[in-house]
C-alpha positions in Angstrom: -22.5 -15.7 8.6 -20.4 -13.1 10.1 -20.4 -9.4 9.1 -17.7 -6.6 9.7 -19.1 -3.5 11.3 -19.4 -0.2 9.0 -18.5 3.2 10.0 -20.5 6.0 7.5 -19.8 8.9 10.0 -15.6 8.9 10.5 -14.5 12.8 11.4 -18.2 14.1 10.4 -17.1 16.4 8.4 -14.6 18.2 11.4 -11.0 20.1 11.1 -8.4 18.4 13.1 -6.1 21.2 14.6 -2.7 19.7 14.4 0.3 20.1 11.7 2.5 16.9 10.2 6.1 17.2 11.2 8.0 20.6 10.4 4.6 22.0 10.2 3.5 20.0 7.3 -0.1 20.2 5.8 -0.3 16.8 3.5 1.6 13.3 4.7 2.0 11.4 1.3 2.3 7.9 1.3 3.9 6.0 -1.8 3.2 2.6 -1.9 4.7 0.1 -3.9 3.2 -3.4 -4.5 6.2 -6.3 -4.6 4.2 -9.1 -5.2 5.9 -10.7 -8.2 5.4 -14.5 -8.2 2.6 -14.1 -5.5 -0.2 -13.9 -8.5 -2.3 -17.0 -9.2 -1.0 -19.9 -11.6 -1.9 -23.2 -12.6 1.7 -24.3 -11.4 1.4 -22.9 -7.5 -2.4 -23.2 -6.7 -4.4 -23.9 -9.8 -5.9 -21.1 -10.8 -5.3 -18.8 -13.6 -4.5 -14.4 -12.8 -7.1 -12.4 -14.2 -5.6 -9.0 -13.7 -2.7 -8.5 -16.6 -1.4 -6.5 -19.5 -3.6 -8.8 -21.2 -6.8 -11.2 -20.7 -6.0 -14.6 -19.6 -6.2 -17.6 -21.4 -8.0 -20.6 -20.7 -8.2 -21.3 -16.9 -6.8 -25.3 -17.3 -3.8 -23.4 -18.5 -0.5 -22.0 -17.7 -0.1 -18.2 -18.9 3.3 -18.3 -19.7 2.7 -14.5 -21.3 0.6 -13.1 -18.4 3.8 -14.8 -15.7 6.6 -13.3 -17.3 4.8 -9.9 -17.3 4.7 -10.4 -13.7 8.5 -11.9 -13.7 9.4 -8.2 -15.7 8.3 -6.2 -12.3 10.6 -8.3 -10.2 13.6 -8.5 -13.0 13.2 -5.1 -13.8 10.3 -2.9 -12.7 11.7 -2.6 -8.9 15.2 -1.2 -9.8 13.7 1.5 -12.0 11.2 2.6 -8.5 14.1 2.4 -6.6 16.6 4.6 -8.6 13.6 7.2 -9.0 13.1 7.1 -5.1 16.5 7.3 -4.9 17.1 9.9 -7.3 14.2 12.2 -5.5 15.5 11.5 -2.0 12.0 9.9 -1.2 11.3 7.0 1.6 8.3 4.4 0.3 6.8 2.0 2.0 6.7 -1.8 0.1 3.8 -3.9 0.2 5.8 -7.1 -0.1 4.6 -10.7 -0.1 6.7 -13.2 1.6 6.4 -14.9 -1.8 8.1 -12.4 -3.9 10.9 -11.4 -1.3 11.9 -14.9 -1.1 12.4 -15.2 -5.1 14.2 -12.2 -5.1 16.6 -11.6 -2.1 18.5 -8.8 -4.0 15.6 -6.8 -4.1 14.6 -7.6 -0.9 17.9 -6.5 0.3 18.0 -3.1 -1.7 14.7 -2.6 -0.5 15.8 -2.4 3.3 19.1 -0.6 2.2 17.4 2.3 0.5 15.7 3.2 3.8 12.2 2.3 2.6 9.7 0.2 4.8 8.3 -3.2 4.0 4.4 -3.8 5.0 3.5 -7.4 5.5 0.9 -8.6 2.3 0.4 -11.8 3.6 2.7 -14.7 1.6 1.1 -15.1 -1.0 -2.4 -13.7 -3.2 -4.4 -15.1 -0.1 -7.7 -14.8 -0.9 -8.7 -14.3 2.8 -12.0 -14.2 2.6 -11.7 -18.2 1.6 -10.2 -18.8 4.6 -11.7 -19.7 8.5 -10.5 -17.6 10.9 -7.7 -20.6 12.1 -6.2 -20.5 8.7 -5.8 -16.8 7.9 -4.4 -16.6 11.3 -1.8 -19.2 10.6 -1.1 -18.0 7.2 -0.5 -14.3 8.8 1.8 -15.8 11.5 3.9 -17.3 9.0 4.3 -14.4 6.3 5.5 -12.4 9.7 8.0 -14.9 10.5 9.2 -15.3 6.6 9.4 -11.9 5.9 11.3 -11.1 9.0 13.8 -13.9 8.3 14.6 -12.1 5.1 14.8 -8.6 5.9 15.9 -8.9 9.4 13.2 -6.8 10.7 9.4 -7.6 12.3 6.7 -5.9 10.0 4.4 -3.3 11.7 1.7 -2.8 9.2 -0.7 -5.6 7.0 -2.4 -5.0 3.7 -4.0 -8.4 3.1 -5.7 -7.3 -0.5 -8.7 -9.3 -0.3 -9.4 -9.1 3.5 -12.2 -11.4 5.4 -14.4 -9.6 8.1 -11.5 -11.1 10.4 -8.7 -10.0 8.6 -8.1 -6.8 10.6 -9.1 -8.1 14.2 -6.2 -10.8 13.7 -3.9 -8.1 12.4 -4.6 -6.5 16.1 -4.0 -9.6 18.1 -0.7 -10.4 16.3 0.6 -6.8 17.4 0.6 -4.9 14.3 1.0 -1.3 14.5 -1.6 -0.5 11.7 -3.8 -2.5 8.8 -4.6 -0.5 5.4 -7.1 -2.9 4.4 -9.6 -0.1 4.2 -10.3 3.0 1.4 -12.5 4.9 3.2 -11.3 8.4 4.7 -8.0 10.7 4.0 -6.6 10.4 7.9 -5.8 7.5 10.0 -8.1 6.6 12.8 -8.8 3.7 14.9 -10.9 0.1 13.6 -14.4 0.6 15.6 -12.8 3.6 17.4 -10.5 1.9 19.8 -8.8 -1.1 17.6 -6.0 -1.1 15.7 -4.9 2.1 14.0 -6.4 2.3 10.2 -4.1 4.2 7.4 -6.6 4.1 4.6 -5.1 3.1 1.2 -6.4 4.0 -2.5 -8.3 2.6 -4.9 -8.3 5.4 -7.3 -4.6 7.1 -7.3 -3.1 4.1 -8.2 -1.1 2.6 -11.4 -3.4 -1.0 -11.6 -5.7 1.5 -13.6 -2.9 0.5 -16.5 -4.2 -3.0 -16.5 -6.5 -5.0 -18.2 -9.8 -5.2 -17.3 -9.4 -1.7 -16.2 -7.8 -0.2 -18.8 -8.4 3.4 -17.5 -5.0 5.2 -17.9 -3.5 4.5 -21.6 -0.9 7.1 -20.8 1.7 7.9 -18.2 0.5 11.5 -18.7 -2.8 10.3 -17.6 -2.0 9.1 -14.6 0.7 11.8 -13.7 -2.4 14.4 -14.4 -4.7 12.3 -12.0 -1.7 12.2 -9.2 -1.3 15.9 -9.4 -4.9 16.8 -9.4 -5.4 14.7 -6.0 -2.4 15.9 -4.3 -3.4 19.6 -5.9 -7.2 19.4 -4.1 -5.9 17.8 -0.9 -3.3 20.3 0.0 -6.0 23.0 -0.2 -8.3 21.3 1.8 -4.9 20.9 4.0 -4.7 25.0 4.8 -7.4 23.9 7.1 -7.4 20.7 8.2 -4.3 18.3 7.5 -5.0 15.1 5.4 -2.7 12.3 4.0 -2.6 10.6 0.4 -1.3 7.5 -0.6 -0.3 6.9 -4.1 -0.6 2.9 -5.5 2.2 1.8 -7.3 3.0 -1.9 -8.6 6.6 -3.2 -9.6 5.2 -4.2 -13.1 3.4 -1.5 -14.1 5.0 1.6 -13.2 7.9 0.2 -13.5 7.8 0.1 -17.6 9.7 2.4 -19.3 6.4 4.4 -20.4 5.2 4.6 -17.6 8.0 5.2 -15.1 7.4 9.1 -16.6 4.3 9.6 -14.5 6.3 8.5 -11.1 9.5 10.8 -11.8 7.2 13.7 -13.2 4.9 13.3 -9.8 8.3 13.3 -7.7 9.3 16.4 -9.0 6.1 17.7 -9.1 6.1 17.0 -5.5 9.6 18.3 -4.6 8.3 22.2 -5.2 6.5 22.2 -2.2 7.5 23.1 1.6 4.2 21.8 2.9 4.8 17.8 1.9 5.4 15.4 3.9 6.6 12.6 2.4 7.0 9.5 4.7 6.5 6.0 5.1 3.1 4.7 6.8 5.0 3.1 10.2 6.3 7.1 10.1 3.1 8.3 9.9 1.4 5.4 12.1 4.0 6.7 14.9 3.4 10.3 15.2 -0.4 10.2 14.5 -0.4 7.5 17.8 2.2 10.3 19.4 1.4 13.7 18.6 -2.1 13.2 17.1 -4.1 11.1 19.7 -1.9 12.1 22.6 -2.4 15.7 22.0 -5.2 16.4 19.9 -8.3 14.2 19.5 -10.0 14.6 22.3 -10.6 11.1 23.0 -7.4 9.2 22.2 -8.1 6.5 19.9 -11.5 8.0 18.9 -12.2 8.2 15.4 -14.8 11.3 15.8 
């Protein structure tokens, strides 16, 4: 069996003397999950989702209720993220399945035109992990080429979701500019301190908390208070050393009525402050490889 290596040091606790563009203190990353039509089903691959406004019904069967829950992020749930980012004046980047940006060009297309970025996430809910290290290869390969068919442009970045101990090293030989298949620090930094650059994604500050088996936020005020509490602790901690959040969002989650509160209360929330930056993570990928390897770690590419 193969294992990935494990990094328990990162920074080591040190300040990183360098500022975000305009002088900025905190990059912030929103991330929306387009994935609608990617989830498991009897109908594509046999299995039944598990993760839902609801539990799932018997595993020999089609979830007709769990699907179209799915089908409302994609009918519905992405127009109401993109009117708030449009609203706010606020560049996301999409973590977008070749799957669900084939069964909806028109979002696909809006997507691009608002300015935001699309992230590869694989074609469909690959578990990679299943997967020998020729096969998640071939199945990255083609969600590039699909995904770039639709939207015109190459993706730089992979989120795979359920990674293998491969998953990353492949996202390096196929030229990706950065993989957020990690959780585990608030700054970029390089995959065994050389690879391919890591922006670490979140586990915690995002809107799947909504869902059953989860179940954690009932509220949009609850996850609006959790938002502003992380973005509240990290721009302190920014007066002295910069960091970057990333806020998880999902097309049919926060994109129900309820719900869409938290998001537009956050934006706003966010807006009051000079010391935001607010970009997508190819924006942020490109200046931390030009301004904050170049000119500040000491060893470029170094992740200490």
């Amino acid at each position: 069996m193969v294992f990935s290596m494990r990094d328990f040091v990162g920074y080591a606790g040190r300040s990183l003397e360098f500022t975000w563009p305009g002088g900025k203190r905190l990059a912030l990353s929103i991330v929306v999950n387009f994935e609608e039509g990617s989830e498991h089903s009897v109908v594509t691959d046999g299995l039944v989702e598990s993760v839902g406004e609801f539990s799932p019904v018997d595993v020999r069967t089609q979830d007709v209720g769990n699907e179209s829950v799915y089908e409302y992020g994609s009918r519905v749930g992405v127009w109401r993220i993109l009117s708030a980012l449009r609203e706010y004046g606020f560049k996301a980047t999409f973590f977008a399945t070749a799957r669900a940006l084939e069964l909806n060009k028109f979002a696909a297309e809006a997507i691009v035109k608002g300015g935001h970025e699309i992230c590869d996430h694989g074609l469909i809910w690959t578990e990679h992990y299943r997967l020998s290290y020729e096969e998640e290869k071939q199945s990255m390969k083609r969600s590039v080429e699909v995904i770039e068919s639709i939207t015109g442009k190459k993706p730089v970045g992979f989120y795979a979701r359920e990674p293998s101990v491969s998953t990353i090293r492949i996202a390096q030989e196929l030229g990706f500019l950065y993989d957020s298949d990690a959780y585990n620090d608030d700054l970029p930094y390089r995959y065994l301190g050389g690879g391919i650059l890591i922006l670490p994604y979140t586990p915690d500050v995002n809107d799947f908390h909504f869902q059953y088996p989860m179940n954690r936020f009932a509220t949009a005020s609850q996850f609006y208070e959790y938002m502003k509490d992380t973005l509240d602790v990290l721009r302190e901690e920014a007066r002295s050393s910069p960091k970057m959040m990333s806020v998880g969002l999902h097309c049919r989650v926060i994109g129900r009525p309820g719900r869409i509160v938290a998001l537009r209360r956050f934006l706003e929330y966010v807006k009051g402050f000079d010391d935001v930056w607010v970009a997508t993570r190819e924006e942020i990928a490109r200046y931390w490889i030009d301004e904050v390897e170049k000119k500040v770690l000491t060893t470029p590419g170094s992740s200490a």
